[in-house]
C-alpha positions in Angstrom: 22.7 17.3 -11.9 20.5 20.5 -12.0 17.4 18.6 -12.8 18.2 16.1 -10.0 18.2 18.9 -7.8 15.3 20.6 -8.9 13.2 17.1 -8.7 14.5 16.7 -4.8 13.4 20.3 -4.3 10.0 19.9 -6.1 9.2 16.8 -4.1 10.1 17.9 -0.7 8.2 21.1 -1.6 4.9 18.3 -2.3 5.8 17.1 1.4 5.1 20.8 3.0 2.3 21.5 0.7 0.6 18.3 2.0 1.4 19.1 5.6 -0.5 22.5 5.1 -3.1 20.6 3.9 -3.3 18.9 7.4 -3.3 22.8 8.6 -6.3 23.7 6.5 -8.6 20.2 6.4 -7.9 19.9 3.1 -9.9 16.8 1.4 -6.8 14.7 0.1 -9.1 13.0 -2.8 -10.3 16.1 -4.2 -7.0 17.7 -4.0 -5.5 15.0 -5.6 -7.9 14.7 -8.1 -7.8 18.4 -8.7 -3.9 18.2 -9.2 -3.7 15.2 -11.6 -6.2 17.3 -14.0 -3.6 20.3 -13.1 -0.7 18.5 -14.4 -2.1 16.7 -17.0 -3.1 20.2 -18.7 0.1 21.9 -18.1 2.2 19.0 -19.3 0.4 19.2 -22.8 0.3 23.3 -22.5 3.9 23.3 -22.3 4.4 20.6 -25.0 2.5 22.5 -27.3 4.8 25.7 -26.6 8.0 24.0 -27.0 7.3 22.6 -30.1 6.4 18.9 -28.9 3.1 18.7 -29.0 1.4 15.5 -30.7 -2.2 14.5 -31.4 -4.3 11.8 -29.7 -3.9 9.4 -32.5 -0.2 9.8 -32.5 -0.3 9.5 -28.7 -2.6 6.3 -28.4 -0.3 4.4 -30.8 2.6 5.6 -29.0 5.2 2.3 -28.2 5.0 3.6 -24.6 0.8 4.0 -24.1 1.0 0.5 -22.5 3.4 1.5 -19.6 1.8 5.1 -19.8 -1.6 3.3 -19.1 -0.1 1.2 -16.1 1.8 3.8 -13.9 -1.1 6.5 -14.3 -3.6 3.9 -12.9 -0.7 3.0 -10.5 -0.8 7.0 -9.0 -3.8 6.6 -8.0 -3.8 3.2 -6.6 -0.9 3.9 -4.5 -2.0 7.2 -3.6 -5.6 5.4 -1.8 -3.4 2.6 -0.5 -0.5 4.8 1.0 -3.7 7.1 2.8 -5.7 3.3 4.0 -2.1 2.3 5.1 -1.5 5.6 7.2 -4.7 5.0 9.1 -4.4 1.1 9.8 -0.5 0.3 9.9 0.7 3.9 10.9 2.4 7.1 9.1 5.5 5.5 10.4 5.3 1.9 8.5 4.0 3.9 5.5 6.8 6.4 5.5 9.2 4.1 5.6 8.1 1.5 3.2 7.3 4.0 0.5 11.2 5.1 1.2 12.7 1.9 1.2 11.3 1.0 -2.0 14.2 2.2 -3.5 16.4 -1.2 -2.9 14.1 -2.7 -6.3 15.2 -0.2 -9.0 18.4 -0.9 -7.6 18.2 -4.7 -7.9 16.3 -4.6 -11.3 19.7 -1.3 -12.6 22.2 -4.3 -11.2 20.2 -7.9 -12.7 18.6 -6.6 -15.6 20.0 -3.8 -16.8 23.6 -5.0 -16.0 24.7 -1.6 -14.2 28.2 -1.8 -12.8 28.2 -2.8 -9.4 31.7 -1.0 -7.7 32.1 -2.1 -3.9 31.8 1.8 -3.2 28.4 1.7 -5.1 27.6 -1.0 -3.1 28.9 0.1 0.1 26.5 3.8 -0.4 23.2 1.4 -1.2 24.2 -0.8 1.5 24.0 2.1 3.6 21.4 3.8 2.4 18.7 1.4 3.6 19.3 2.9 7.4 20.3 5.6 6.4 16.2 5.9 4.7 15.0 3.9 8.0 16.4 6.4 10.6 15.7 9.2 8.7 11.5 8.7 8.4 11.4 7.0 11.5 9.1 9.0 13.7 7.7 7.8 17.2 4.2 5.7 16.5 1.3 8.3 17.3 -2.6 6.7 17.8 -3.9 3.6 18.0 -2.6 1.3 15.0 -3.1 -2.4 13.9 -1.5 -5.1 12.8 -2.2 -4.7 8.7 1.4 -4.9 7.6 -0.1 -6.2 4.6 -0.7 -2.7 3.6 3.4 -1.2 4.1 4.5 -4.5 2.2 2.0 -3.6 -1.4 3.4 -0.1 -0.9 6.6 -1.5 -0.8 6.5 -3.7 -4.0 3.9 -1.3 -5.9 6.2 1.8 -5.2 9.6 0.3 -6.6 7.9 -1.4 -9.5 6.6 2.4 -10.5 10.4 3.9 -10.1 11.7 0.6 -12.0 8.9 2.2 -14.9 9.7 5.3 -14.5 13.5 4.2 -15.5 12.9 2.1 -18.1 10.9 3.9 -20.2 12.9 6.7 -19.8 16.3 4.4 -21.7 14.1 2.6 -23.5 10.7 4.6 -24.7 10.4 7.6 -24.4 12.8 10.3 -26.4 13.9 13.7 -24.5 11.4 15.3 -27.5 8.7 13.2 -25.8 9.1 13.7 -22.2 6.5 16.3 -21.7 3.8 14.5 -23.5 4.5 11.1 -21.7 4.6 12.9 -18.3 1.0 14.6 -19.0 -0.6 11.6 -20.4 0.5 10.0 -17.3 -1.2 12.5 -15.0 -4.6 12.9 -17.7 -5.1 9.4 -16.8 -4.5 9.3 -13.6 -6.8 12.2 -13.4 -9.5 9.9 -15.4 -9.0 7.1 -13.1 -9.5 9.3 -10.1 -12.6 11.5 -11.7 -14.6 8.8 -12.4 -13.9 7.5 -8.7 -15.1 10.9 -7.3 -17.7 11.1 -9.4 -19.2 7.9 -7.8 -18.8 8.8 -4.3 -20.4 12.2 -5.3 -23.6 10.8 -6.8 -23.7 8.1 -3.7 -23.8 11.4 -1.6 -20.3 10.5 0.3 -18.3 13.2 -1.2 -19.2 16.9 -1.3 -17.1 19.4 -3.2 -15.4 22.5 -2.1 -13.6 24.8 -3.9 -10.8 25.3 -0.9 -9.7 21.4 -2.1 -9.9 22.5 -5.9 -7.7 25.2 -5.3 -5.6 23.3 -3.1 -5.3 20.6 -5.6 -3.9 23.5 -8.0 -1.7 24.4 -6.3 -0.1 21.0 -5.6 -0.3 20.3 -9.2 2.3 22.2 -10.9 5.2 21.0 -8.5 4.1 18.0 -9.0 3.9 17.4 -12.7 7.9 19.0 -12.3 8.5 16.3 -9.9 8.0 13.6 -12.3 9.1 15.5 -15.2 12.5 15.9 -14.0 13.0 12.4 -12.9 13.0 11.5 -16.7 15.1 14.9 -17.1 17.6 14.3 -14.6 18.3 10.2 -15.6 18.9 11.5 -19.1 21.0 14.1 -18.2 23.2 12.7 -15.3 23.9 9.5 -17.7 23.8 7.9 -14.4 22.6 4.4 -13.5 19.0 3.9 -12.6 21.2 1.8 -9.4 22.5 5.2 -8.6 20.0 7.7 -9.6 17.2 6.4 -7.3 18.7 5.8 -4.5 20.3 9.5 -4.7 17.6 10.9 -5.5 15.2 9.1 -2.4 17.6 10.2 0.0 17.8 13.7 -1.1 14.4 14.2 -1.0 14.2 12.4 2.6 16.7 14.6 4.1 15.5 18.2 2.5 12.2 17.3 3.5 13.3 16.5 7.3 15.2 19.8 7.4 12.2 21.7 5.9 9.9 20.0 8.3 11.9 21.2 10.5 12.1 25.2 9.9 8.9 25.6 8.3 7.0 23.1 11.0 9.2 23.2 13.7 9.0 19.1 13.6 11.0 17.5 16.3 13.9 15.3 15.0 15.2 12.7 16.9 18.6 11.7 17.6 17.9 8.9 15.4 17.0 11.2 12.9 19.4 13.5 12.9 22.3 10.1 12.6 20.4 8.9 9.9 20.4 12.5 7.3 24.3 12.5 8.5 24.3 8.9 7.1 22.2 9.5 3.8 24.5 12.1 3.1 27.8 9.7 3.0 26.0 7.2 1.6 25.2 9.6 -1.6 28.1 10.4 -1.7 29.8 6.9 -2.2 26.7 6.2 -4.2 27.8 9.3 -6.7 31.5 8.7 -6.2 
């Protein structure tokens, strides 16, 4: 339960770090960038002084390199979708399919996985989805478009990551090896988007400032524990990847809202508001 905790806090501390970036015209690719090389480094820094440290060839013929491979390029695909989406379907749309993602690990924990399904487990998931929808709702600001195209791949890419993220965690990945499958994640993430912002360098559309590489520091070390102690926390809980995700989504949701809040002095609606009060029943039928 502590790691679960620590992963909501982590993650709705990313969510005020990026709204100061809003504050301060941060460059999002450079910072992101910036923090995937961050987290990469400090994942394998830390593995080295806790005794789990392994070499490249050891890591490159790894059982979980394939997966490890796939959800690092999928970081930084989502990541450039989520900001296109933002822009042509709305913050809003974005927000929320990002959120409601969660109803696939679910699914996959209950078909595949063959979680037990209680009707009060049910009842909290059932619940959740509102609760998620309410809770990220904000009022539609600028002129948006019709490209719902964009919410629906978040939608679909963003479960299939947390459905991953679970799997390899029962399946591959040992709690010896959790630090060194978390950095390589981020390392080639960090490749993927390096080589990207290295082209639009040399084709003179990017120019560098050292305000984004320090910002991307920053955001880097919460984030690598973000990720870290989702591995941590299923582990440790023991429970379900049908209850851990949808737990987990909503915690973050709600901390993040009431941060927003007193650090940003963001507005929540009446809708809002109903929706956190919902979350928080609904995790606690979820964890019942």
């Amino acid at each position: 339960m502590v790691f679960l905790l620590i992963c909501i806090f982590l993650s709705s501390l990313l969510y005020l770090i990026f709204k100061g970036f809003e504050r301060f015209n941060i460059d999002l690719l450079q910072a992101i960038v910036v923090n995937y090389i961050v987290a990469g480094a400090l994942g394998f820094v830390l593995a080295g002084i806790y005794g789990h440290s392994q070499t490249l060839y050891v890591i490159l013929h790894a059982d979980w390199i394939g997966f490890a491979v796939l959800m690092g390029a999928m970081f930084i695909i989502i990541f450039n979708l989520m900001g296109l989406s933002s822009q042509k379907a709305g913050v809003s749309a974005t927000s929320v399919a990002n959120k409601m993602s969660v109803v696939l690990p679910v699914m996959f924990g209950f078909l595949f996985l063959r979680e037990d399904a209680t009707a009060t487990k049910i009842t909290g998931i059932i619940l959740a989805l509102p609760a998620l929808y309410f809770t990220t709702m904000r009022a539609p600001s600028g002129k948006q478009t019709n490209a719902l195209f964009l919410p629906v791949v978040i939608f679909f890419a963003s479960g299939v990551l947390d459905i991953l993220l679970g799997y390899c965690s029962r399946t591959y990945v040992a709690a010896e090896n959790t630090m060194v499958f978390t950095a390589t994640l981020f390392t080639i993430a960090a490749l993927l988007g390096f080589i990207y912002l290295l082209v639009r360098f040399f084709s003179g559309k990017e120019k560098i400032k050292i305000k984004n590489v320090w910002a991307g520091i920053i955001l880097g070390i919460p984030n690598f524990g973000s990720i870290l102690f989702v591995f941590e926390g299923l582990r440790t809980t023991g429970w379900d990847v049908s209850v851990f995700y949808p737990v987990l989504n909503m915690g973050i949701v709600v901390v993040a809202s009431v941060l927003g809040w007193m650090c940003f002095k963001e507005k929540l609606s009446l809708m809002n508001v109903a929706g956190i009060l919902v979350a928080v029943f609904s995790i606690y039928l979820i964890s019942f």
